[in-house]
N, C-alpha and C positions, 0 to 999 in steps of 0.2 A: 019769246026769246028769239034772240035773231041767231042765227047759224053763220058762225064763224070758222071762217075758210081756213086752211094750213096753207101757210104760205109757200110758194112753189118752190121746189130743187134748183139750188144753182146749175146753169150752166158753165161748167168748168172750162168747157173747149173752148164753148164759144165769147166768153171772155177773153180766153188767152188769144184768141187769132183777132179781136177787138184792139189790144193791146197792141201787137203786133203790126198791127195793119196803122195803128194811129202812133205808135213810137219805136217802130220797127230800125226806119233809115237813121233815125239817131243813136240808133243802141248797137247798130253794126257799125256806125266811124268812130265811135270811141274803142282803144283796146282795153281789153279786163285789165285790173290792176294786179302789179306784181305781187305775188307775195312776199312779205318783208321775213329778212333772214337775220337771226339774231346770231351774235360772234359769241364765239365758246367764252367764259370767263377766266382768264388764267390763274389761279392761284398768286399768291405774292411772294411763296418759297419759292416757286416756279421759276416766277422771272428774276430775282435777286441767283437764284444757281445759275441759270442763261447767262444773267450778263458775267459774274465771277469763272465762269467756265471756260469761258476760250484766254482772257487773261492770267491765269492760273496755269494752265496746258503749259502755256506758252512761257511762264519763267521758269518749272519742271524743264524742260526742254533744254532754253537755255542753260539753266546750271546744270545740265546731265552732258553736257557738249563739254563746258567748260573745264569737266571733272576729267573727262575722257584726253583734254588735249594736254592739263596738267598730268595726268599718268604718261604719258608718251615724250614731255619733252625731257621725266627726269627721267626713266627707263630709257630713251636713247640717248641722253647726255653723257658724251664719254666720261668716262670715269678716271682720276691721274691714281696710276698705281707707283707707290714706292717702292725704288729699286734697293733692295738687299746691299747691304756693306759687302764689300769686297773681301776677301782673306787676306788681301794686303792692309788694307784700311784698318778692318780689325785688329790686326800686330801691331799696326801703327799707334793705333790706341791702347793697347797694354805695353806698349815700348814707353809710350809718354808718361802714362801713372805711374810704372815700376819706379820710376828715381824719385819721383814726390815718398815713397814709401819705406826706401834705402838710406835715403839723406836724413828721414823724420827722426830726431833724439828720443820723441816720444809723444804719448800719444796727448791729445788735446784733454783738457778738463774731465768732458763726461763722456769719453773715447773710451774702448773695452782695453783692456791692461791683459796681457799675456804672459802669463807665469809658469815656469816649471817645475814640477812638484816631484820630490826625488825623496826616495827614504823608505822609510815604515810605512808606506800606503797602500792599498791593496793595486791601483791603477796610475803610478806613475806614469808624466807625460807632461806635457806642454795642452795647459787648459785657457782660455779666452774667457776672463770675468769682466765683469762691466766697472763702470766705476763706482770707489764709494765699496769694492767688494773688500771683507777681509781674511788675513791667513786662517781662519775657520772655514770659509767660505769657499777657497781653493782647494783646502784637505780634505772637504768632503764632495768635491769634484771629482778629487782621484781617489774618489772611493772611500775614504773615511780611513783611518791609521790600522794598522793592523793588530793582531791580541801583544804584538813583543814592541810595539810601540811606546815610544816614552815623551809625551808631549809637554812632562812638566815645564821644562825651561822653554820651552816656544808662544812666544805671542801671538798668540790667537788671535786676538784684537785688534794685531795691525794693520794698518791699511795695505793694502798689496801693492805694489809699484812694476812697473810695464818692464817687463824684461828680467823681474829679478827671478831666483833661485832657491825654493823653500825645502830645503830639508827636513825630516823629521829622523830623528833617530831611532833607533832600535836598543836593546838591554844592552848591546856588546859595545855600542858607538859609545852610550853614555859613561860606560864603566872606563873606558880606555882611559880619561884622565887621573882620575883615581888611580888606576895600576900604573902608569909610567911616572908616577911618582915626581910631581913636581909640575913645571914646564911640560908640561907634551901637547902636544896639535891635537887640535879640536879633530882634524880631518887628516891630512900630509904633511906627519911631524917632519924636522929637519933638525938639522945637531943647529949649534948657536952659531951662527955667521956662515954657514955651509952651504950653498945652493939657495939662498935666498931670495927674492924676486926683489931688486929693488924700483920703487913705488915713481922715483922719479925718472929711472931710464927707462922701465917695460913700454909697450904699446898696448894698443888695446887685446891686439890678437894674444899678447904674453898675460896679459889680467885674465883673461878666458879660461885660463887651464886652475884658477884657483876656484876652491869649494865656494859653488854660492852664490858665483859672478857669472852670470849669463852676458849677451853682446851689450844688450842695453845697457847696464852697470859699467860694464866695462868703458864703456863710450863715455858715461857719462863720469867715471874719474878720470878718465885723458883731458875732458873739458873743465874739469874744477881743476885740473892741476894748471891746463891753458890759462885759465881767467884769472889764479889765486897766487902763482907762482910755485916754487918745490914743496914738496911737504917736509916739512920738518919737523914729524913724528907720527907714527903707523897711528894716534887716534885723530890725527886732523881724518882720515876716511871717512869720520862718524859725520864731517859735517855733507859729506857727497849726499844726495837725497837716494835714496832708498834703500842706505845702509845701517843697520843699528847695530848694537851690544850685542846682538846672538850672529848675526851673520860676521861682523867683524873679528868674533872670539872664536872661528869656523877656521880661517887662515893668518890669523895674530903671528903668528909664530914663522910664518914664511914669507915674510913680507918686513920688510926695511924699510928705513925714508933715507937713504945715501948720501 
């Protein structure tokens, strides 16, 4: 058998200074190579809020200015205050209405009607019904009739008229014709032709003092006597408006047609 050798140990040095010494000058003129740097990766939520973020900023802004100069030009925008009516001004204007109110015969269609309620009521007075109200409606405005009240002969039902005068009687009013035996006054008998009120000389202010007849009634027979000529008999009255059978049979007896 032959004897086989181990083959010898590298020399490590002396290779490398081998190397060196035969590609030495070439391997010092070239520079080492950079190392390559890799760039971070942005996400893509990332960059979609980057770019929305400064345009976004910027109309908050905007409309935050806008809002601030709209506050300031109406808070210092003068402001017109109206000046108060005068004391003279104001009389002036109840001077002017008062004669629309003086002059009016009466009140319009669905205007309130002012009646006064005298008699057997507990609240006698001058009451404001609307329209369409009736003598029920008014008597118990003033409180409803009293216990010696006597409403048989009163129409209830009728319609109220602006100005007129609702009596209601008591036990003594109602017996009085009965006891005077005959002719006697509903209210301020008089002997026959004696102090009578005649219908075509009075005025309105001489109509006033009879039972029944408030200014309104009264006005408005000066005007039916105006329009119709004299009367010529105490029931032409019946055709004036707001007079009927009970109010007329109230002063029948002191009243004439001349």
């Amino acid at each position: 058998m032959s004897h086989i050798s181990s083959p010898a140990p590298i020399d490590r040095p002396q290779i490398r200074r081998a190397l060196l010494e035969r590609f030495g000058p070439q391997l010092s003129a070239e520079p080492p190579p950079e190392p390559m740097r890799l760039q971070p990766v942005v996400p893509v939520r990332e960059r979609v809020r980057r770019a929305l973020g400064v345009p976004v900023l910027a109309g908050i802004a905007v409309f935050t200015i806008a809002v601030v100069v709209a506050v300031a030009l109406v808070w210092f925008r003068p402001h017109r205050v109206e000046a108060a009516p005068s004391a003279a001004e104001a009389g002036r204007g109840v001077t002017e209405t008062s004669p629309q109110r003086s002059t009016s015969n009466g009140p319009s269609d669905d205007g309130p009607r002012f009646v006064h309620v005298v008699g057997a009521v507990e609240h006698p007075g001058v009451f404001r019904m609307p329209a369409g109200a009736r003598v029920e409606d008014a008597v118990e405005a003033a409180g409803g009739p009293t216990e010696d009240a006597v409403v048989a002969g009163v129409n209830l039902a009728r319609a109220v008229q602006d100005g007129e005068q609702i009596l209601i009687p008591n036990r003594s009013d109602a017996a009085e014709p009965s006891a005077g035996g005959g002719a006697a006054s509903g209210g301020a008998g008089a002997p026959d032709g004696a102090a009578q009120i005649d219908l075509n000389q009075v005025d309105a202010t001489g109509l006033e003092a009879l039972p029944r007849i408030g200014p309104a009634l009264a006005q408005r027979i000066v005007d039916w006597r105006t329009a119709n000529g004299r009367f010529r008999s105490v029931d032409d009255l019946l055709e004036v408006p707001g007079i009927g059978e009970k109010t007329l049979d109230g002063f029948r007896d002191v009243v004439r047609a001349g």
